[in-house]
PyMOL Python script that loads the backbone (N, CA, C, O; Angstrom):
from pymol import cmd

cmd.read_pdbstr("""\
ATOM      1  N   UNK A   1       0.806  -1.207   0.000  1.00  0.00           N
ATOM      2  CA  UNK A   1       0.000   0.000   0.000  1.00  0.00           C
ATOM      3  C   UNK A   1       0.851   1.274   0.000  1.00  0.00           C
ATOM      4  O   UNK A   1       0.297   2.373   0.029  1.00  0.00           O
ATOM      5  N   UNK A   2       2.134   1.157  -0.030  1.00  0.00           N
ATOM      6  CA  UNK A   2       2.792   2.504   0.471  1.00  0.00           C
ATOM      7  C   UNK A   2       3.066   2.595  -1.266  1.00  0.00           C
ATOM      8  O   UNK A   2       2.936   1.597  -1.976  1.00  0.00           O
ATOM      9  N   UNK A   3       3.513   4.124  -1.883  1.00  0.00           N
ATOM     10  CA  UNK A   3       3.678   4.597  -2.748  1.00  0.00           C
ATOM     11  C   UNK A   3       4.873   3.653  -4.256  1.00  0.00           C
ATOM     12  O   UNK A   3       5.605   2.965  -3.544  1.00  0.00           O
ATOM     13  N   UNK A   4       5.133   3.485  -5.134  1.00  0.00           N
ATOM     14  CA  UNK A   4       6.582   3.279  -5.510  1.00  0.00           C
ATOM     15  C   UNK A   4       7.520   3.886  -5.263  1.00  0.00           C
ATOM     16  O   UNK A   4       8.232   2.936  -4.940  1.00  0.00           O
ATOM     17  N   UNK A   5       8.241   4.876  -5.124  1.00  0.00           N
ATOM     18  CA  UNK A   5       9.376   5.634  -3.923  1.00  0.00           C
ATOM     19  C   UNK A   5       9.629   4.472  -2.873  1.00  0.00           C
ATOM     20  O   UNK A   5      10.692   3.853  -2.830  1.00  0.00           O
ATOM     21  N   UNK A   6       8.667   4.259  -2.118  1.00  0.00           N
ATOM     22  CA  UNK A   6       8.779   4.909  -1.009  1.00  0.00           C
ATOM     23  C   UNK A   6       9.187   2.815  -1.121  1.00  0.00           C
ATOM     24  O   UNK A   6      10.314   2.427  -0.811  1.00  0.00           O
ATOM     25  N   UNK A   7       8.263   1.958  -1.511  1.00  0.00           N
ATOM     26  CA  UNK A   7       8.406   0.697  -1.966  1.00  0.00           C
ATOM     27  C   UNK A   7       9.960   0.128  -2.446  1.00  0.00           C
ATOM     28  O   UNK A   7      10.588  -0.842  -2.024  1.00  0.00           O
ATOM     29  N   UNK A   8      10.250   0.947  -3.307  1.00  0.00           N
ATOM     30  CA  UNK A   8      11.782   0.943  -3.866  1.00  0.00           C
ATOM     31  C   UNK A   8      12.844   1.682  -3.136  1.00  0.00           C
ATOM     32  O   UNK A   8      13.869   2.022  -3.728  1.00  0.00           O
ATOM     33  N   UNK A   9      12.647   1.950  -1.861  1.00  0.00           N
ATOM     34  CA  UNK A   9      13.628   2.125  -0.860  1.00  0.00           C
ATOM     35  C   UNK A   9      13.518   1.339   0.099  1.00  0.00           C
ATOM     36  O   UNK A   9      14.534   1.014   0.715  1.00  0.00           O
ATOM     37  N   UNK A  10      12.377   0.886   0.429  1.00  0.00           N
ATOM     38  CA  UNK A  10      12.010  -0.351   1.503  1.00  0.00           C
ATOM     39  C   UNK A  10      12.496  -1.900   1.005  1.00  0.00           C
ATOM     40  O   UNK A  10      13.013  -2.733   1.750  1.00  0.00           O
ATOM     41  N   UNK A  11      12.235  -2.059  -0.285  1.00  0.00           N
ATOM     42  CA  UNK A  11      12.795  -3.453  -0.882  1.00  0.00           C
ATOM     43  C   UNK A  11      14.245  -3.389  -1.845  1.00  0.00           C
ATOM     44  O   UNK A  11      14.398  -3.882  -2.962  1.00  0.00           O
ATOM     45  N   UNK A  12      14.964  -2.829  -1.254  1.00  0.00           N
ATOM     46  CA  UNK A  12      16.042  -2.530  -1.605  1.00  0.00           C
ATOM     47  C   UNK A  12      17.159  -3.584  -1.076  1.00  0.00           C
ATOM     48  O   UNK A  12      17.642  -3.133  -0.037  1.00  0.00           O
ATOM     49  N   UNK A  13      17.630  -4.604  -1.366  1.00  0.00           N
ATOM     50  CA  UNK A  13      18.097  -5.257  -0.486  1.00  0.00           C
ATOM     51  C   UNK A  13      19.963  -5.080  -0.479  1.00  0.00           C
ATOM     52  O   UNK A  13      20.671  -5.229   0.517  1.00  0.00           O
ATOM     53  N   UNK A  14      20.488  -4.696  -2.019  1.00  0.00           N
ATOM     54  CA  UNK A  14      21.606  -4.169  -1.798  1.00  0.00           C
ATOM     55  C   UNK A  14      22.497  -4.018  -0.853  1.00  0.00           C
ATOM     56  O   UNK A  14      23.513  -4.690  -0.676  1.00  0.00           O
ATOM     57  N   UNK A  15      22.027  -2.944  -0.122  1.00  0.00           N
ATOM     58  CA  UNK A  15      22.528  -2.623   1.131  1.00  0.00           C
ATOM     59  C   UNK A  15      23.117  -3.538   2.172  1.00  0.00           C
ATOM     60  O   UNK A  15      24.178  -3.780   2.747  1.00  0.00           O
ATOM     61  N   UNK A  16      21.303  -4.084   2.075  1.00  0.00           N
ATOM     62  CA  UNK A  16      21.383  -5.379   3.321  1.00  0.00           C
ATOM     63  C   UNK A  16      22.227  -6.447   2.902  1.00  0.00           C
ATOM     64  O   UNK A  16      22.877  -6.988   3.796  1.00  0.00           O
ATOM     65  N   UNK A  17      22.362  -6.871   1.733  1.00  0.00           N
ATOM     66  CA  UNK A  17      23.610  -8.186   1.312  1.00  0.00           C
ATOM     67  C   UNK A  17      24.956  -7.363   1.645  1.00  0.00           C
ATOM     68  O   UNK A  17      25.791  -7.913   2.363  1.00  0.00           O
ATOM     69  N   UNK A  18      25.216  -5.966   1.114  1.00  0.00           N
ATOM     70  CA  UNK A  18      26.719  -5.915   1.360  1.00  0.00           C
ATOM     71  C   UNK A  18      26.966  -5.910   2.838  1.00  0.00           C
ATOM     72  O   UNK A  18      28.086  -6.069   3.323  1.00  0.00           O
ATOM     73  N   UNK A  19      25.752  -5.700   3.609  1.00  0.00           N
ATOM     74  CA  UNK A  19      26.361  -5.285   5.231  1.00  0.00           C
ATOM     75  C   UNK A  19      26.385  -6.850   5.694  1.00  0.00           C
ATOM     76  O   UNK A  19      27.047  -7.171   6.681  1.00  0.00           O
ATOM     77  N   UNK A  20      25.714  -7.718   5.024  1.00  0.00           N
ATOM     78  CA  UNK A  20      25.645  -9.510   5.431  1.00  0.00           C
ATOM     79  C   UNK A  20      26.751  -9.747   4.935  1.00  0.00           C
ATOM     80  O   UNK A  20      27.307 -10.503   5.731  1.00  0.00           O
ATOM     81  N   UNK A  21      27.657  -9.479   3.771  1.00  0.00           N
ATOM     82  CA  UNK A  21      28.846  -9.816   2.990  1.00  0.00           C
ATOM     83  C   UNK A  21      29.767  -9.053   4.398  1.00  0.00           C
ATOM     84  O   UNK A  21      29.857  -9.781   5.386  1.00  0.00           O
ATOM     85  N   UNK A  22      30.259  -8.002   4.471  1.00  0.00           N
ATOM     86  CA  UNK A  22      30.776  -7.070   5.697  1.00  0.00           C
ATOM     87  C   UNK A  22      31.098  -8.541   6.580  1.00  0.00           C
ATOM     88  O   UNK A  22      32.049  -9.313   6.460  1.00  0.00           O
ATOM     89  N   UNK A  23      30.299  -8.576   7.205  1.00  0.00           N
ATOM     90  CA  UNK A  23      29.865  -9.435   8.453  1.00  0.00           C
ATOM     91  C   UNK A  23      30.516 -10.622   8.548  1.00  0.00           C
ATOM     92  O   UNK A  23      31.256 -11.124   9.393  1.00  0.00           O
ATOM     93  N   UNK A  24      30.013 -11.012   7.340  1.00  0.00           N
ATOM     94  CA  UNK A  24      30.478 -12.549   6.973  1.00  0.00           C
ATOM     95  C   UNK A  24      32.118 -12.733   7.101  1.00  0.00           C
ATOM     96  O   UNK A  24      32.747 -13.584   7.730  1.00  0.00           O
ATOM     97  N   UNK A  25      32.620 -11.568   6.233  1.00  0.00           N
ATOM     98  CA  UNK A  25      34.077 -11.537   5.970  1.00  0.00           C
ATOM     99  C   UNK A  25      34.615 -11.514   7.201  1.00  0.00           C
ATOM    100  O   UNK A  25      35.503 -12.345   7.390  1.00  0.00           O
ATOM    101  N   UNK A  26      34.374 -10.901   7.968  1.00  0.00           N
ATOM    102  CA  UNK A  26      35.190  -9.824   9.619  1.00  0.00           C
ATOM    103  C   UNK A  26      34.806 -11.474  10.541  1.00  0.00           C
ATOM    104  O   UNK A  26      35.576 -11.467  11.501  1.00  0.00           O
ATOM    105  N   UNK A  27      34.033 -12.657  10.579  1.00  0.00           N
ATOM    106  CA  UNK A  27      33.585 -13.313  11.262  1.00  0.00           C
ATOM    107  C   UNK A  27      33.727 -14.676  10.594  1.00  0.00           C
ATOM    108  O   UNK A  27      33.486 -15.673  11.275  1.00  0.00           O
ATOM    109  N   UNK A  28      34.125 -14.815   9.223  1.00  0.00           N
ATOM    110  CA  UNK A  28      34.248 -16.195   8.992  1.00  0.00           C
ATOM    111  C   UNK A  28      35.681 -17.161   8.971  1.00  0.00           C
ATOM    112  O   UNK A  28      35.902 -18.332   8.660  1.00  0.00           O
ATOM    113  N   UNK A  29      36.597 -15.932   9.512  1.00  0.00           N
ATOM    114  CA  UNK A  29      37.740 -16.382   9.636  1.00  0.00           C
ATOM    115  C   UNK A  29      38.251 -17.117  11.351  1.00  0.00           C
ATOM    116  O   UNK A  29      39.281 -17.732  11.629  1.00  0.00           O
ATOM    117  N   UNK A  30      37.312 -16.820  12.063  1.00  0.00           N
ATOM    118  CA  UNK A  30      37.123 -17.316  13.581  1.00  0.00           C
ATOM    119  C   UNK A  30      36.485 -18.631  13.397  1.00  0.00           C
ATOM    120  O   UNK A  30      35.566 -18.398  12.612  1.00  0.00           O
ATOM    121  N   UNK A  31      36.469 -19.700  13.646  1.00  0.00           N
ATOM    122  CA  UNK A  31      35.935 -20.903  13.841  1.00  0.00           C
ATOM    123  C   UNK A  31      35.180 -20.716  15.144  1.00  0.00           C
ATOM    124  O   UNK A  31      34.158 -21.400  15.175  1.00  0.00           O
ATOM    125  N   UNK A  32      35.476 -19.707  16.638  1.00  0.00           N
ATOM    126  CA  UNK A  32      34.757 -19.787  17.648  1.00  0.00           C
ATOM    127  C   UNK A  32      35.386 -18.143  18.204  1.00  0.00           C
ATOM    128  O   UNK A  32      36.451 -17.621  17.873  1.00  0.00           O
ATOM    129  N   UNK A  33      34.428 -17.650  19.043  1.00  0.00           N
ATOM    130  CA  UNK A  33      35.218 -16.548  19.842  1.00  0.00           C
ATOM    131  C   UNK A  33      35.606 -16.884  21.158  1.00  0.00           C
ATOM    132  O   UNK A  33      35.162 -17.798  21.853  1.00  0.00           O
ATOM    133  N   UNK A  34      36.437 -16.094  21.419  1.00  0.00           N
ATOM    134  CA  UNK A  34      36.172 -17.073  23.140  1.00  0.00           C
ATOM    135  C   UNK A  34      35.130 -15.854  23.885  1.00  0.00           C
ATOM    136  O   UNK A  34      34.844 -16.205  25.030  1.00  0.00           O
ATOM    137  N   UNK A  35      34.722 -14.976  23.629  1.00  0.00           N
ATOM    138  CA  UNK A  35      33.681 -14.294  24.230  1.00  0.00           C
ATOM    139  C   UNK A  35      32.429 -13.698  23.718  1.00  0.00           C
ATOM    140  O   UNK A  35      32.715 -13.588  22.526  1.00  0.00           O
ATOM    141  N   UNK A  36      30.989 -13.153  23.869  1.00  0.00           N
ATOM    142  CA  UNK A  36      30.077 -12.608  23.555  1.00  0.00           C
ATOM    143  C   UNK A  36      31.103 -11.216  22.557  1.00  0.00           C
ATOM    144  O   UNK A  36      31.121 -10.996  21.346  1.00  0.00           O
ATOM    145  N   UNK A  37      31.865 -10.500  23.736  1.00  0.00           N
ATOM    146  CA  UNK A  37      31.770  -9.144  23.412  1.00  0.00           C
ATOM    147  C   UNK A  37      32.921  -9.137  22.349  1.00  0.00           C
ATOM    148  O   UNK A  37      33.129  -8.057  21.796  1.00  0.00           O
ATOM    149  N   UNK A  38      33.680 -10.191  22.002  1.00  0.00           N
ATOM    150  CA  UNK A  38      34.561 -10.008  20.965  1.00  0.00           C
ATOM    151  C   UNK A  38      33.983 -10.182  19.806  1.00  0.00           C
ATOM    152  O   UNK A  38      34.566  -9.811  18.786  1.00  0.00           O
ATOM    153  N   UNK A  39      32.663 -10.809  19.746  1.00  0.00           N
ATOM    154  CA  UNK A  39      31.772 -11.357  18.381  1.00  0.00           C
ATOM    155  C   UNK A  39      31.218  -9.881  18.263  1.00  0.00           C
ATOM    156  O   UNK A  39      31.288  -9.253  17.207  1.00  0.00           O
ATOM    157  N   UNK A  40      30.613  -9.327  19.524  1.00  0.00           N
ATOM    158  CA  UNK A  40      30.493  -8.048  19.143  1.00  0.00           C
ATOM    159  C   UNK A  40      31.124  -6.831  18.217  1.00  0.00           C
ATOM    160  O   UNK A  40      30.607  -6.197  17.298  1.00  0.00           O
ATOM    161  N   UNK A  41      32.447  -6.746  18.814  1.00  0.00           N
ATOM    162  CA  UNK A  41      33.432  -6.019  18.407  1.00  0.00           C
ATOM    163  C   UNK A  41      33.823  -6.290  17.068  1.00  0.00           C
ATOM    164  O   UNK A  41      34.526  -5.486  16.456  1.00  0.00           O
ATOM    165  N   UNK A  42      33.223  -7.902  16.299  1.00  0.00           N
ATOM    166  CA  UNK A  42      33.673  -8.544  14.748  1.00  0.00           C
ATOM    167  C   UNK A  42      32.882  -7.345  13.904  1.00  0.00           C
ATOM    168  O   UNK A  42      33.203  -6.622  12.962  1.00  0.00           O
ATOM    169  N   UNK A  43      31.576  -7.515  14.793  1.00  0.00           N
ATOM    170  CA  UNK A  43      29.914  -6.804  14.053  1.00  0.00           C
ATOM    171  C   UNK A  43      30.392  -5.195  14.165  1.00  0.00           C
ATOM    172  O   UNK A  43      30.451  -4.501  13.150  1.00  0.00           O
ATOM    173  N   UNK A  44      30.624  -4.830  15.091  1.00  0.00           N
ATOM    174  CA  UNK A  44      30.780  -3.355  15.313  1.00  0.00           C
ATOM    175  C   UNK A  44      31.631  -3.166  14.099  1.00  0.00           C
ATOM    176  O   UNK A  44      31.157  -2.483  13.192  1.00  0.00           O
ATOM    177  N   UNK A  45      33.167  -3.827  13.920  1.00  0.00           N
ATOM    178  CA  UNK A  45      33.970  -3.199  12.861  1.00  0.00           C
ATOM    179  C   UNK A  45      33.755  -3.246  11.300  1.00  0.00           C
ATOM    180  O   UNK A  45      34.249  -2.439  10.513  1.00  0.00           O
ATOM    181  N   UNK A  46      32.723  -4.598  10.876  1.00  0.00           N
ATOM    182  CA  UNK A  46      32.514  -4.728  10.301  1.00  0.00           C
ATOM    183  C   UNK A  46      31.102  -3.576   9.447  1.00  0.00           C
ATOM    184  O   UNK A  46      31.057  -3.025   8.347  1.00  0.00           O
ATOM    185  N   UNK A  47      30.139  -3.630  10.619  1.00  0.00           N
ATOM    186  CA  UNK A  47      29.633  -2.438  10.556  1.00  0.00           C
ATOM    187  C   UNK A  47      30.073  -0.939  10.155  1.00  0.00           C
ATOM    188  O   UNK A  47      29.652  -0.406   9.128  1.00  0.00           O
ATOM    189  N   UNK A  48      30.826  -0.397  10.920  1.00  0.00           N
ATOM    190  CA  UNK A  48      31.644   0.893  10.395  1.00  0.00           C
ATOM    191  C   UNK A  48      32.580   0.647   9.228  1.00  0.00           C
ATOM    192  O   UNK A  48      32.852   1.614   8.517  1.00  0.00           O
ATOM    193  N   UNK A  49      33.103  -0.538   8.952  1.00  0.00           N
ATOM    194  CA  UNK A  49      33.690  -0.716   8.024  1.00  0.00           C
ATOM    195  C   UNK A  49      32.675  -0.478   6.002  1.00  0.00           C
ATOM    196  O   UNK A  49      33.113   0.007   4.959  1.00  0.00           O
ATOM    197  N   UNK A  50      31.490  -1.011   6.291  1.00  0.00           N
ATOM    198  CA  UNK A  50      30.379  -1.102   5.461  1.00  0.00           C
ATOM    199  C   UNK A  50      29.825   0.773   5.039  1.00  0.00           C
ATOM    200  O   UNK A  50      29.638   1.449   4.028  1.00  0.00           O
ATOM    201  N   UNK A  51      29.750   0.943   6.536  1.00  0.00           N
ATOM    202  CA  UNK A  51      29.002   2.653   6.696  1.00  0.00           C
ATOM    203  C   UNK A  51      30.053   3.766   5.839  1.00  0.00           C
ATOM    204  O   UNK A  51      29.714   4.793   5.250  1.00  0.00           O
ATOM    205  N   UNK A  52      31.213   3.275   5.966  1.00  0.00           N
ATOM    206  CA  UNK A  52      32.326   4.032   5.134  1.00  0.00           C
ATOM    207  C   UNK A  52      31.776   4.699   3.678  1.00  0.00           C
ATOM    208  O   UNK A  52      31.794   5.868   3.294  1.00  0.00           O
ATOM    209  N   UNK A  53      31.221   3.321   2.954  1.00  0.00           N
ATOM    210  CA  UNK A  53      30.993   3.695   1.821  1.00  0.00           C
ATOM    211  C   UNK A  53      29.232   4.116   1.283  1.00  0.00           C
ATOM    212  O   UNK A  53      28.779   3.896   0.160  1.00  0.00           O
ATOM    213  N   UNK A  54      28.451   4.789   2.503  1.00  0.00           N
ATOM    214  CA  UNK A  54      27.322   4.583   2.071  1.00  0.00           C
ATOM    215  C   UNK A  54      27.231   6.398   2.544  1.00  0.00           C
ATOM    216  O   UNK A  54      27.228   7.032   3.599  1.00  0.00           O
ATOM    217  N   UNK A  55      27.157   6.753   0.872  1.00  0.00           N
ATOM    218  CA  UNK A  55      27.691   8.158   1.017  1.00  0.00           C
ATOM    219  C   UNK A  55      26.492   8.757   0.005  1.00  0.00           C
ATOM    220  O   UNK A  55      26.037   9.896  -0.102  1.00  0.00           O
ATOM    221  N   UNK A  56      26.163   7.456  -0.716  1.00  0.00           N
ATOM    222  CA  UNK A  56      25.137   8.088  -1.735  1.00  0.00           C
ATOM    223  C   UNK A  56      23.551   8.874  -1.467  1.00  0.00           C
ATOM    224  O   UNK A  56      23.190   8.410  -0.385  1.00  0.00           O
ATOM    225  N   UNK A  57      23.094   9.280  -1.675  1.00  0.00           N
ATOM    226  CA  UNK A  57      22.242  10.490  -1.475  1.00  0.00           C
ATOM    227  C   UNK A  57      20.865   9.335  -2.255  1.00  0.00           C
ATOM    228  O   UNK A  57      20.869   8.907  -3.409  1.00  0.00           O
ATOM    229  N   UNK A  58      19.740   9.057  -1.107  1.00  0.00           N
ATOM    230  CA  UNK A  58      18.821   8.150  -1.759  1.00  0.00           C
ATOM    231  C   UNK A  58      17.522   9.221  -2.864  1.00  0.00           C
ATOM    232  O   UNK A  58      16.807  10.196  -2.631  1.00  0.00           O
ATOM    233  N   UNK A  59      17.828   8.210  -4.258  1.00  0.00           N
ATOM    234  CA  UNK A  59      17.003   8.882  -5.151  1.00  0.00           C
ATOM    235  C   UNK A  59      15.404   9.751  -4.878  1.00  0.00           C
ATOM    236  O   UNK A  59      14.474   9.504  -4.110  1.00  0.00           O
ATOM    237  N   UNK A  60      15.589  10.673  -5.738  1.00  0.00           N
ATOM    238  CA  UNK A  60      14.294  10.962  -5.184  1.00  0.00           C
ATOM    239  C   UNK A  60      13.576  11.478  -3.889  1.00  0.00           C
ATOM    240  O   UNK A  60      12.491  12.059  -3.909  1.00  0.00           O
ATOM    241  N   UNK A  61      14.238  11.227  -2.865  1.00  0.00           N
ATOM    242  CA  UNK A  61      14.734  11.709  -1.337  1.00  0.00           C
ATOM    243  C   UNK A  61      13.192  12.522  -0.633  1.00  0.00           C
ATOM    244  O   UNK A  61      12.447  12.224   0.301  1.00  0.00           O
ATOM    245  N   UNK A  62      13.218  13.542  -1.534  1.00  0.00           N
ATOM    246  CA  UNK A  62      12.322  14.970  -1.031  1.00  0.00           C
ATOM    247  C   UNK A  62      10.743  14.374  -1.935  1.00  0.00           C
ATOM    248  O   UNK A  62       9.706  14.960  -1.625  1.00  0.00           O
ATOM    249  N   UNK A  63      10.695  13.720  -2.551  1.00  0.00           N
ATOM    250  CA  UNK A  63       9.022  12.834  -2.604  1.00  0.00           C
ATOM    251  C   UNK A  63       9.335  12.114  -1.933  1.00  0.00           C
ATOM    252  O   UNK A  63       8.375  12.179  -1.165  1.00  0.00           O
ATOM    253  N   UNK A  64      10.105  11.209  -1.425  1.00  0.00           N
ATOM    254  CA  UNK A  64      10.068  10.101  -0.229  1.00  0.00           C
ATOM    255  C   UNK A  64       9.551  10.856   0.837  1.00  0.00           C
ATOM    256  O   UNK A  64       8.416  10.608   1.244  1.00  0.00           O
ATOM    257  N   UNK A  65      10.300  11.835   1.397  1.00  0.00           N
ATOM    258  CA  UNK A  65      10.080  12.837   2.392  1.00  0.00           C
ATOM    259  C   UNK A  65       8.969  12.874   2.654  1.00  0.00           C
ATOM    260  O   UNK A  65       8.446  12.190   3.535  1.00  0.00           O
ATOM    261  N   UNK A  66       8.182  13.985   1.668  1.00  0.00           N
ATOM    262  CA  UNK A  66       6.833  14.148   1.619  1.00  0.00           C
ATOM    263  C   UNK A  66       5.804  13.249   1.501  1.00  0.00           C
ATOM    264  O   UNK A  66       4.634  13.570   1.713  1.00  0.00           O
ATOM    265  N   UNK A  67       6.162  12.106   1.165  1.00  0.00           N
ATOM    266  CA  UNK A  67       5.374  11.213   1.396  1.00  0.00           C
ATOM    267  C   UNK A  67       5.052  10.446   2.729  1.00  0.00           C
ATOM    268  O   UNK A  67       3.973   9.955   3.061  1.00  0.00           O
ATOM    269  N   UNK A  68       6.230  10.460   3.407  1.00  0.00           N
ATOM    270  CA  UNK A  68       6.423   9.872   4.649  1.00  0.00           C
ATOM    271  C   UNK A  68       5.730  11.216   5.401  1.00  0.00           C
ATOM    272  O   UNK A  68       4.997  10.995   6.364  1.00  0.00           O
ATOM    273  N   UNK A  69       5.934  12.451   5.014  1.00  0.00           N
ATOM    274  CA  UNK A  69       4.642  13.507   5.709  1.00  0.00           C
ATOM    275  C   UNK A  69       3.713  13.208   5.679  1.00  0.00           C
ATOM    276  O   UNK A  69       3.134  13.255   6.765  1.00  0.00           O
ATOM    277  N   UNK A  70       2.940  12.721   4.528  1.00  0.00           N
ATOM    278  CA  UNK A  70       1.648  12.636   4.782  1.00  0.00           C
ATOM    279  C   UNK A  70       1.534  11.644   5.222  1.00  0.00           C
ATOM    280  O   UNK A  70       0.990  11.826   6.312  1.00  0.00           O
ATOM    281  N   UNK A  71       1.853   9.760   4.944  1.00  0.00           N
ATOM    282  CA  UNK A  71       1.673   8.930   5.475  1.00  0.00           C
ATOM    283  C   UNK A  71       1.614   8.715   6.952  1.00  0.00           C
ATOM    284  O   UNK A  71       0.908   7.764   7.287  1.00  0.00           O
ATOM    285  N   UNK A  72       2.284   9.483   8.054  1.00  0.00           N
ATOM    286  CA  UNK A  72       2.956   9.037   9.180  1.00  0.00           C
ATOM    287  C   UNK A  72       3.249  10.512   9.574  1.00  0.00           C
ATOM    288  O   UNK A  72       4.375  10.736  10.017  1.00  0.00           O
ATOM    289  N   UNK A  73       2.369  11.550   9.465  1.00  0.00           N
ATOM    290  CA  UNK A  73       2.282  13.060   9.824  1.00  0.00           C
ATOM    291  C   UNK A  73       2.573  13.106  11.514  1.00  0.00           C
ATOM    292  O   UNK A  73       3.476  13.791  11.996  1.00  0.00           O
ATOM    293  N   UNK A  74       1.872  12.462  12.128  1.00  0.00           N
ATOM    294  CA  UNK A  74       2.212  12.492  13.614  1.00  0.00           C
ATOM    295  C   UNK A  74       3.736  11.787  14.664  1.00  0.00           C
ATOM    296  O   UNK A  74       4.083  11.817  15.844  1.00  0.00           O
ATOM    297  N   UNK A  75       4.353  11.107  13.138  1.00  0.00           N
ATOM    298  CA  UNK A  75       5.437  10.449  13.833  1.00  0.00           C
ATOM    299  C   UNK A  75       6.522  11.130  13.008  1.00  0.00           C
ATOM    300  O   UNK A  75       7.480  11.266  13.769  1.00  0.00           O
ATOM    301  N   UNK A  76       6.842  11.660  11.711  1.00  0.00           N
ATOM    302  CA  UNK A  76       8.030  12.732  11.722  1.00  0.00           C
ATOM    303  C   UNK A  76       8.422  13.731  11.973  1.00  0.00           C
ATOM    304  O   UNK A  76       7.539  14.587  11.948  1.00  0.00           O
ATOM    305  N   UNK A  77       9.522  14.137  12.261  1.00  0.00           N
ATOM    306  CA  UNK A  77       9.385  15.181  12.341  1.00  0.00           C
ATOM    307  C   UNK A  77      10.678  16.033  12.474  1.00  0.00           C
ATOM    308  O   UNK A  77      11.593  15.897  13.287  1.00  0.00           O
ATOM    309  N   UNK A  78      10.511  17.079  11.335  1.00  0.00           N
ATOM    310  CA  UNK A  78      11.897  17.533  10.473  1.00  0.00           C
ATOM    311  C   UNK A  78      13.015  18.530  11.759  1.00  0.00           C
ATOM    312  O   UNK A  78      14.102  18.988  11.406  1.00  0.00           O
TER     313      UNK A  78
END
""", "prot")
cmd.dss("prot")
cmd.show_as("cartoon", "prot")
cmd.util.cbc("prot")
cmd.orient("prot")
């Protein structure tokens, strides 16, 4: 029900495979951690490592915007 914009930023999965690729790489070279917070620390770097390159400016942006105004008027807010 939501607009095409707004559809083609929500099913975008791109993103989500390179940050699963990220992940994979920083974590598949461990066979085990010996702790919670070092598996953490795999995700954290791998994470900022991913965010580096996500610089691009999403198409269309300002009809997404406005759309998400009217859709969801009581929950944004600029």
């Amino acid at each position: 029900e939501y607009p095409v914009e707004i559809r083609k930023v929500i099913y975008t999965t791109n993103l989500i495979e390179n940050l699963n690729g990220k992940i994979r790489k920083y974590t598949k070279n461990k066979l085990s951690f010996p702790t919670d917070d070092s598996v953490m620390k795999s995700v954290y770097l791998a994470v900022r490592e991913a965010t580096k390159k996500w610089s691009m400016p999403i198409r269309d942006w300002g009809i997404i915007l406005n759309q998400f105004l009217i859709i969801y008027k009581e929950r944004v807010r600029l």
